[in-house]
C-alpha angles and dihedrals in degrees: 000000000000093000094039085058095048083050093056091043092052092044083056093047096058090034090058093035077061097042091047087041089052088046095056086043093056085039093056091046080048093049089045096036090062100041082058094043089051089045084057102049087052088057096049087051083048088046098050097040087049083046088054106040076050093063099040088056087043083055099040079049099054093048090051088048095050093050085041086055093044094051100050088051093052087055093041087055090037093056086048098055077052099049084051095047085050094055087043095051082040084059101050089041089052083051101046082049089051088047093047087053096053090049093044083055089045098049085054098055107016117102098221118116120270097247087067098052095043085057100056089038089055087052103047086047094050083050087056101051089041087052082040100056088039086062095048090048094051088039089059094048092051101049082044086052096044076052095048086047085047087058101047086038079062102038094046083051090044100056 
């Protein structure tokens, strides 16, 4: 009985060595098992601060992107009144040229002295350079504003 008890001792001893030896195993997949939990929680917080600097700069990007849009419509509106304001000052010019034209026939076969007609002539000619350098002028602004559209064209595509 005595060896059938130390038999049964020793059978517990190993039974409970294995038992000890399977706790600090559990306790060491515990150990790991949270380290990685906590890890992961970390990256869920970094996750969430680099979501949401993301969609600030998706929002500071769209903002840009909206002025960016409105200013290249009002240059764009903006080239447009001064293409009108070109093809309006081409008009009158076409007209002082017109004008120019009549009084140059007239002078030819009118009987009116030349002074007077040098005089309109002048006059007509002085209207004609005035048109003219208006035309230059408003020709310059709108070249400067199709440049200005071409900008914005390439900083809206850019952002």
């Amino acid at each position: 009985e005595l060896s059938s008890s130390k038999e049964t001792v020793k059978e517990f001893d190993n039974k409970l060595a294995s038992a000890n030896g399977e706790a600090e195993t559990r306790e060491a997949v515990i150990t790991d098992l949270t380290a990685k939990m906590t890890q992961a929680k970390q990256n869920v917080v970094n996750l969430e601060q680099e979501l949401a600097a993301a969609s600030e700069e998706a929002e500071n990007s769209k903002a840009s992107i909206d002025s960016l849009t409105c200013k290249y419509e009002e240059s764009n509106e903006a080239a447009l009144r001064l293409e009108k304001e070109l093809e309006d000052e081409r008009k009158l010019t076409e007209q002082s040229n017109k004008a120019v034209s009549v009084l140059q026939s007239e002078l030819s076969s009118s009987k009116e002295t030349v002074k007077e007609f040098d005089n309109k002539l002048a006059s007509a000619n002085g209207e004609a350079e005035t048109r003219e350098a208006v035309i230059t002028d408003l020709t310059a602004k709108m070249t400067q504003a199709k440049q200005n559209v071409v900008n914005l064209e390439q900083e809206l595509a850019a952002a």
